[in-house]
N, C-alpha and C positions, 0 to 999 in steps of 0.2 A: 725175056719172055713176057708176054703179057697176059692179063687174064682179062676175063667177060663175066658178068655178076648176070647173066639173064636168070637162072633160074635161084635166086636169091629172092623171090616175091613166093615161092609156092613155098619155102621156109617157114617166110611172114605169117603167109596165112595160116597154117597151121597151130600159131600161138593161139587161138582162139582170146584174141580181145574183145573188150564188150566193147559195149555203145559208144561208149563214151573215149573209149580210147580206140581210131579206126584201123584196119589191117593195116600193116604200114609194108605195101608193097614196091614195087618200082616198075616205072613205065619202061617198056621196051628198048625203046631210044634210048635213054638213059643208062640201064643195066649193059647196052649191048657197047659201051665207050671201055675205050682199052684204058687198065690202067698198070701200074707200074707192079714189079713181084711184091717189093717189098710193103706195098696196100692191098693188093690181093690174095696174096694167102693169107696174110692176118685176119682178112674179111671172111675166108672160105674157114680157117678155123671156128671164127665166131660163129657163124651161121652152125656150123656143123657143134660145136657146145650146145646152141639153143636149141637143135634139135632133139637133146639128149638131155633136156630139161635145166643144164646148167647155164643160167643165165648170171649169174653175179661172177661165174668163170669168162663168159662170155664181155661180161665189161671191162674185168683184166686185161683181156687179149685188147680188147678196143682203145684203151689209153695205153696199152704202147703206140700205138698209132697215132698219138698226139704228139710223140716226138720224133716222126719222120716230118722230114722240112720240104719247102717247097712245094706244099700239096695243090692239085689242080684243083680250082671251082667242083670240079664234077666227083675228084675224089672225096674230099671236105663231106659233100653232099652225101655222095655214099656212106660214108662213113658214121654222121648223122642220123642217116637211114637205118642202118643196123644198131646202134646205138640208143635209137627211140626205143625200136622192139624190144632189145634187151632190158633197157632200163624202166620199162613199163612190166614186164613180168617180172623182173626181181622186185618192184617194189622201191625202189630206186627215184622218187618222183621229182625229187631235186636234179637228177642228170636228167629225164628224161624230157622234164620242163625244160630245161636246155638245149635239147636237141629239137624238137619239135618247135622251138623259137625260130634255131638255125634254120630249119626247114621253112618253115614257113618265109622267113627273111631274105631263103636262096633263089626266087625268083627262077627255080625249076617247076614246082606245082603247076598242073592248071587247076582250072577254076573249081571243078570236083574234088581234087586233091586236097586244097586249099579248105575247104567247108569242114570235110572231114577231119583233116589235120587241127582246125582251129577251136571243132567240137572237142577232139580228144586233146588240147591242151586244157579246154577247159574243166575236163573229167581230172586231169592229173592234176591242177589246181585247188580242186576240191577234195581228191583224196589225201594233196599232201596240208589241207587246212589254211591254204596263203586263198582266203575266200576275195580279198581286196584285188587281186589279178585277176581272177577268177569271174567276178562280177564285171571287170570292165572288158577284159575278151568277151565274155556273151553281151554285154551292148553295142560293142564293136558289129558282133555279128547280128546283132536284130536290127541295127542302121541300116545293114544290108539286105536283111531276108528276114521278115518276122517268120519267128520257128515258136509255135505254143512248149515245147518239149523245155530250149534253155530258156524263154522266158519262167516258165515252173523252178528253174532251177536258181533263176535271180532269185527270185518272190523266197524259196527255201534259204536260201545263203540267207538274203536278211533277216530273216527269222532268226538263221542262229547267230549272224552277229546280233540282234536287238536292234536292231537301227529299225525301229518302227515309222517314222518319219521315213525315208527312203522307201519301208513296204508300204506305207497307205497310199504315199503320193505314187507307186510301179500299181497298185488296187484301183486307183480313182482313174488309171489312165487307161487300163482295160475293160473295166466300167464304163467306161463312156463308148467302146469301141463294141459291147455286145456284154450279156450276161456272164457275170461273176460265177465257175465254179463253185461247186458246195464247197472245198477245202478253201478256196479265195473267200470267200463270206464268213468261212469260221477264221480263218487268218482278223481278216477286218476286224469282224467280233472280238476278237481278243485286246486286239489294238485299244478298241474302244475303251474295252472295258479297263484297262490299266489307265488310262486317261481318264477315269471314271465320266465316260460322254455319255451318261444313259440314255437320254434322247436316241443319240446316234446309234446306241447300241439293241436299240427296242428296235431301231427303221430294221437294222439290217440282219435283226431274227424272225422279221415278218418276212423280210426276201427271203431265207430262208424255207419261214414256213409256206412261203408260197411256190416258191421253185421245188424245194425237195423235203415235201412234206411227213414229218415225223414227228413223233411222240415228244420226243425231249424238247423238240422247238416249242411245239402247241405249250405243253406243260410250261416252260419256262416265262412265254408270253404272259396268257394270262394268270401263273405267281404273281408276275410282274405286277398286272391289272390290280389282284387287288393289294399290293402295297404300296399302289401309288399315293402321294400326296390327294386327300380329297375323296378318295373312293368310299362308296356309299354301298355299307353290308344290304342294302336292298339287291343289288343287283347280284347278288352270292347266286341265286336261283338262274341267271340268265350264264353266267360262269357254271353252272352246273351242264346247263344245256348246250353249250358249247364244247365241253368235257366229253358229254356221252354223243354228242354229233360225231368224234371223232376216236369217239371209242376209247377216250382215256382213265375209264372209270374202272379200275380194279377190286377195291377193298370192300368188303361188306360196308364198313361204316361210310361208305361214298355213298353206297347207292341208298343204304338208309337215309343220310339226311339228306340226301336229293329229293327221293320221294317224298319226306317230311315238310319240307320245303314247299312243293308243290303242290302236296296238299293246303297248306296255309295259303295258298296264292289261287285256294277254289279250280283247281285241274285235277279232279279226281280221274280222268280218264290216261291222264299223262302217267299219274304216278303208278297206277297200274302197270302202265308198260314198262316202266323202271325198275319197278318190284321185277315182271317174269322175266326182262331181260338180267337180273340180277340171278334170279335161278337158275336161266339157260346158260349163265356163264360160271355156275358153281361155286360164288359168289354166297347167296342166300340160298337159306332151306339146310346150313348142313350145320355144326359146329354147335355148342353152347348157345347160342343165339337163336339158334334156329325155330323156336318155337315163339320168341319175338320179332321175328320174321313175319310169322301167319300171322299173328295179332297185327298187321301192321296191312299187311297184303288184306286181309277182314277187313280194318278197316276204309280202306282206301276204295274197295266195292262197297262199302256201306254207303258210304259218300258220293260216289258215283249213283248207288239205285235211286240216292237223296236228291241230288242234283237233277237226274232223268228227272225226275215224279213234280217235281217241282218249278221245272224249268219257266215252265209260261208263268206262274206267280211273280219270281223274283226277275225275270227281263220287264213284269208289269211296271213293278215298284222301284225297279232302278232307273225304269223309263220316267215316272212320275215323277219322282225327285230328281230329275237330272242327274243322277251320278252315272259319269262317262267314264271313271275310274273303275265302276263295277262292270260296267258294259265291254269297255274293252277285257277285262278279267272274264267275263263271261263268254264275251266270243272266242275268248281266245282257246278255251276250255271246251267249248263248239269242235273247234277244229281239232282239238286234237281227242274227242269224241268220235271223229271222221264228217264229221258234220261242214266241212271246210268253207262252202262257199256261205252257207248262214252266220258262220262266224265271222270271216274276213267279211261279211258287209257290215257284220255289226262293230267289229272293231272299227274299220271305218268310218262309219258314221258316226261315232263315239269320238274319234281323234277331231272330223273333221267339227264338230260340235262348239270345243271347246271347254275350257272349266275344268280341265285336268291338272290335276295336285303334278303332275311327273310328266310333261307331254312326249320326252323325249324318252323315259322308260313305255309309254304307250308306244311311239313309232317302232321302236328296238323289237316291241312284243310282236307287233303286226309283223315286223321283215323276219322274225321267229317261222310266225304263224306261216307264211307265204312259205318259209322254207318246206315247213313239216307237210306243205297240202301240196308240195312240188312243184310248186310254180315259184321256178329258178330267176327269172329275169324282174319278176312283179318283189320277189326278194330283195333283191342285191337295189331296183331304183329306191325303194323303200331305205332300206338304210342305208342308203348316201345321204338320206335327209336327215339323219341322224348325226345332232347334236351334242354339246353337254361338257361340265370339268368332272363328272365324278365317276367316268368311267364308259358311261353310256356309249359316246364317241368312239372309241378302243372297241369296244364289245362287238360293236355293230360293224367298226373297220374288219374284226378277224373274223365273222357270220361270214362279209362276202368271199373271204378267203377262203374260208371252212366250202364256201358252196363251189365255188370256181376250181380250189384244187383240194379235193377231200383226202382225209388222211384213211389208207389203204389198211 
């Protein structure tokens, strides 16, 4: 007597395998080839264990079937067949990596079969920890077909071998072929950072912040800024302003010395706004503090009705003496007065003058100003021209980022 395996596929699929390991069904042709009693009922028992959940029973039954002799191509193969299924639900990853070899090797697959089969050896791979098989079946397969799914799944393997070299150089090659993942960018970052490459490791928290803009990036940047070698506590105030562009000022004592700050830098109109949005944010106005809070908020309209009242005096007397250093301090103060276009010409005129102590904290302050008066494009040309080693440079690279992709 002979048997027919046709409906040994609707078995299969009932195991519910995932992704990574595929239904392990049988094509028609195949299943419908006569084979001998004593490979067919052993097969019709096993299927019928796995339907009843026993699969470590069902691999029993399948190696006695290693000792009937003579088995045809096509039996082998079935045999195989059943024997993947089974040894993937028991957990079995060692046999069933064996069988799914066989398969693969049996030159029965077509080409569908074959993709599938060669996904799900590389899932048993990894679930049984041999990640060195594992990684070279899925380059096997991306020679063939780029799949994003197992390339994630190389980039992961090396991670948990440590083979950083292997991840930077599978990083630098999808990099070049289109933008790096958020998870691919912190992969990199890490890289870096064990390599201690800070350089490298600053470029690629700016991709970051510029691709998938967040708090911890912003924040982490400019830390960075001011511990670099050469950074100049003057620019602590344009580091503040950078903070609150992107909304990263939480603590009372931020927003205090920000406004503090900018008070000393003659922007009494700025630090006003610093002050109420410190209120609005429940921030100031509340706690032990709060009553040097108002002292502070007082003062800062003090300064401002001082600045109004006096304005045409002191653009007289910084006009006369030439200071282009108070000029540009004072347009800039213009602008954020709302006075925008009187300021930006006076900074302006002030930079293009000459005789500034800082030229390049004046340029940085005008691509500020441009920001706050929302003229986005007169920003961003402005500080490209922004030079400098102590910081200036950095400050003014992460302004056009702050404007290009704000943080939400």
């Amino acid at each position: 007597m002979k048997f027919r395996l046709a409906h040994l596929s609707l078995a299969m699929a009932a195991l519910g395998f995932t992704a990574l390991t595929p239904v392990i069904g049988l094509s028609s042709a195949v299943a419908q080839e006569a084979m001998r009693p004593e490979i067919g009922k052993p097969l019709q028992q096993a299927q019928a264990q796995m339907k009843q959940g026993k699969h470590k029973e069902a691999l029993a039954t399948l190696r006695g079937l290693d000792k009937v002799g003579n088995k045809t191509a096509n039996e082998s193969y079935l045999i195989e067949r059943v024997r993947a299924g089974a040894a993937s639900s028991a957990g079995d990853y060692d046999t069933a990596a064996k069988s799914f070899e066989a398969l693969l090797a049996s030159g029965k697959l077509n080409a569908n079969e074959r993709s599938q089969f060669a996904e799900g050896l590389v899932g048993i791979y990894m679930r049984a920890g041999d990640l060195n098989k594992a990684n070279s079946t899925i380059q096997t397969l991306l020679k063939q077909k780029e799949d994003p799914k197992l390339r994630a799944y190389l980039l992961q393997n090396y991670y948990k071998q440590g083979n950083t070299a292997a991840l930077e150089q599978e990083l630098r090659t999808i990099e070049k072929s289109g933008r790096l993942s958020e998870d691919q960018l912190g992969m990199l970052a890490n890289i870096q950072l064990k390599k201690n490459d800070t350089a490298g490791y600053v470029r690629t928290i700016e991709k970051l912040a510029a691709s998938y803009p967040k708090a911890q990036y912003w924040t982490d940047l400019l830390n960075r800024v001011q511990r670099q070698p050469g950074y100049s506590q003057r620019l602590n105030v344009d580091v503040y302003r950078l903070k609150l562009a992107n909304n990263l000022l939480k603590k009372p004592s931020e927003y205090m010395e920000m406004a503090q700050l900018v008070l000393q830098a003659k922007a009494p109109a700025e630090a006003l706004k610093i002050i109420d949005k410190g209120y609005k944010a429940g921030a100031l106005g509340t706690g032990t503090d709060a009553a040097r809070h108002q002292r502070l908020k007082d003062l800062a309209e003090k300064n401002l009705a001082e600045q109004n009242k006096n304005f045409a005096a002191l653009e007289a007397e910084h006009t006369a003496v030439k200071d282009q250093d108070s000029l540009v301090g004072l347009g800039y103060a213009l602008v954020q007065a709302g006075q925008a276009d009187k300021g930006l010409k006076m900074m302006d005129a002030a930079i293009k003058a000459g005789g500034l102590k800082n030229p390049e904290d004046a340029k940085l302050r005008l691509g500020e100003a441009y920001a706050v008066a929302g003229k986005k494009q007169q920003a961003i040309a402005t500080l490209k021209t922004v030079g400098g080693k102590d910081g200036t440079a950095e400050l003014a690279r992460y302004w056009i980022l702050a404007i290009n992709n704000p943080l939400s």
